[in-house]
N, C-alpha and C positions, 0 to 999 in steps of 0.2 A: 504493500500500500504506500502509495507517493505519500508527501507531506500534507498536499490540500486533501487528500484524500482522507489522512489523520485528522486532521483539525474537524472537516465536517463530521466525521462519525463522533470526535468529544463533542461535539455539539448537537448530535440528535444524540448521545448518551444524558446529557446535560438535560435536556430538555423531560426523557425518560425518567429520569430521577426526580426533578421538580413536579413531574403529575404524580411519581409514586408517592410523594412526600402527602401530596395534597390533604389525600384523606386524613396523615394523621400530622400529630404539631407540625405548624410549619419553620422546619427548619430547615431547610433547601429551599432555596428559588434560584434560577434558570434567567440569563440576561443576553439578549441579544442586541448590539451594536453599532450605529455604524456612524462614521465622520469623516470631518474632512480640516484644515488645516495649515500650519507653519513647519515648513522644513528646514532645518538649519546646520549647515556644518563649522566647525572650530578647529584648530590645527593648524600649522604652518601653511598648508597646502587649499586650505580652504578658500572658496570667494567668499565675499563680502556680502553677496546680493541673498536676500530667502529666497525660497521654492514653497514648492506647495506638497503636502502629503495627504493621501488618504486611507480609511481603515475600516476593515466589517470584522467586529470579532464575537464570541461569546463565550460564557463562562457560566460555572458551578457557582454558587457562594452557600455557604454555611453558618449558619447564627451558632457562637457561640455563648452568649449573653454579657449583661452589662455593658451594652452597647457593641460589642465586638463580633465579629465576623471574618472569614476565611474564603478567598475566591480564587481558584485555579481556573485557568481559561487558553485560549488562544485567536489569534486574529492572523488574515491577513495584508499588510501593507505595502502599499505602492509611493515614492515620493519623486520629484523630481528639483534636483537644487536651479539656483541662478532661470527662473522665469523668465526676469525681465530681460536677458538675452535670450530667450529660445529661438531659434530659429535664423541666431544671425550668421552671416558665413563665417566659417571659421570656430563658429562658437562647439564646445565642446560639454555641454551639462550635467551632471552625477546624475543619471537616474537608475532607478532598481526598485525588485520587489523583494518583502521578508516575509514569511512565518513566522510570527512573535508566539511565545509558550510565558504563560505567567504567574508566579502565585503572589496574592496580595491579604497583607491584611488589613480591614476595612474597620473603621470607628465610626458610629451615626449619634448623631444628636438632634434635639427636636428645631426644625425652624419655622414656626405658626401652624401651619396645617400643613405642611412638608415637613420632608427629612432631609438632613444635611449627612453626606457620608465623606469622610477623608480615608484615603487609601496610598498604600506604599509598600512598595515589593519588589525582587528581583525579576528582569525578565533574561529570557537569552533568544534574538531572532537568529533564523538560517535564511543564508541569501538564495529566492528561488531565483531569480531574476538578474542577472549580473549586466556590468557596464562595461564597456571594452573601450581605448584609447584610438580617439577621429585625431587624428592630425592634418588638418587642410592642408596648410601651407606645405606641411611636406610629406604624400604618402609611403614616402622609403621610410621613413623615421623609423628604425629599429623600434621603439616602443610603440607605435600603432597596431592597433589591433589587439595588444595583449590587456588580460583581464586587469580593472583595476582595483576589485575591494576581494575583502578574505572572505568567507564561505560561513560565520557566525561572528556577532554580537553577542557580547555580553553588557547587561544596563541593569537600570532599575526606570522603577514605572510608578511616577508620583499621581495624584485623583485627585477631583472632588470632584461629586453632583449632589445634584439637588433630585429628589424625589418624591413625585406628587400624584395624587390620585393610587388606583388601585396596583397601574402596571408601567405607569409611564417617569422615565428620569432623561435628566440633561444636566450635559457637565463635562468637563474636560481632561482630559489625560494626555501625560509626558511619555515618552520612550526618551528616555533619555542615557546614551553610548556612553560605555566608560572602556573600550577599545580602539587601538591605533586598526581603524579598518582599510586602512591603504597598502595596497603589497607594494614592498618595496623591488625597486629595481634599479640597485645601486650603480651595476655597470653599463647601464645606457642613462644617468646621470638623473632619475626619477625616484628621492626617496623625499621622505617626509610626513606629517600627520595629517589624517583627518577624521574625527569623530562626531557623531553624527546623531539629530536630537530632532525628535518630532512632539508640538504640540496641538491639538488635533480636539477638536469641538463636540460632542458625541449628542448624536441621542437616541433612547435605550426604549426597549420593552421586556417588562419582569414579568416574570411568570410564575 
């Protein structure tokens, strides 16, 4: 079974488990997600300019009580950096898709007739999607063509939403990279860093 293949069956298992719970305490519910967003990279090697990212993921969570809670999940994301160039000649943009896998632990508090939840966790994505080096100006360039990011992430994943009515939240979430994801290629004169941070607008139906 591929990756996307994994992530959709935790997520019709997800969903499984939240109708089994129904009948008795609800301590499972079932979250599916999706958004869209700021993409950013940092590092020596990074541009200046944002991109945009998008994300559909879903997750388990667990009431453990006194406000606490537990959610294993996954999504998958697409971002593409420096927008405001796309499409120029010459221009060369970081884009890619990941497989994020997550566990978070979630804290809610009351806010009028909603709930407020904060969340923070580790994630780790796999690159399905990779980016390969355009060099207009010159297609001999020894470094054209070859791959430019490493095959996983490792980050964590900060939250908060707002959650209202019976099944419906909104709220925003980090991926936020703490890996040099740039393969180096010292001897054709191409090293240096780039890690790489999506914040990303979400909105949810719980189940």
């Amino acid at each position: 079974m591929n990756t996307l293949g994994k992530i959709l069956f935790s997520a019709a298992l997800a969903l499984t488990l939240a109708g089994a719970s129904s009948a008795q305490e609800k301590k499972y519910s079932a979250h599916i997600r999706v958004g869209t967003g700021l993409f950013t990279e940092t590092g020596s090697m990074s541009p200046y300019d944002p991109g945009m990212a998008s994300r559909l993921s879903a997750g388990v969570e667990r009431t453990l009580g006194s406000g606490w809670s537990a959610m294993i999940g996954g999504g998958i994301r697409s971002q593409l950096a420096d927008i405001a160039h796309f499409g120029w000649t010459g221009g060369d943009p970081d884009g890619l898709s990941l497989a994020d896998v997550y566990f978070i632990g979630r804290y809610s508090l009351p806010a009028g007739r909603s709930t407020a939840v904060f969340g923070l966790g580790p994630q780790v994505s796999f690159v399905t999607s990779n980016d390969t080096y355009y060099i207009d100006a010159d297609p001999n360039d020894p470094v054209a063509g070859k791959t430019k990011f490493r095959k996983a992430d490792i980050g964590i994943q900060p939250s908060a939403y707002l959650e209202f009515g019976k099944h419906w939240e909104v709220g925003i979430e980090g991926c936020i990279g703490l890996r040099n994801m740039m393969i180096q290629y010292p001897e054709y004169g191409r090293t240096g860093s780039i890690r790489m941070q999506t914040f990303i607008v979400n909105v949810g139906f719980r189940f």
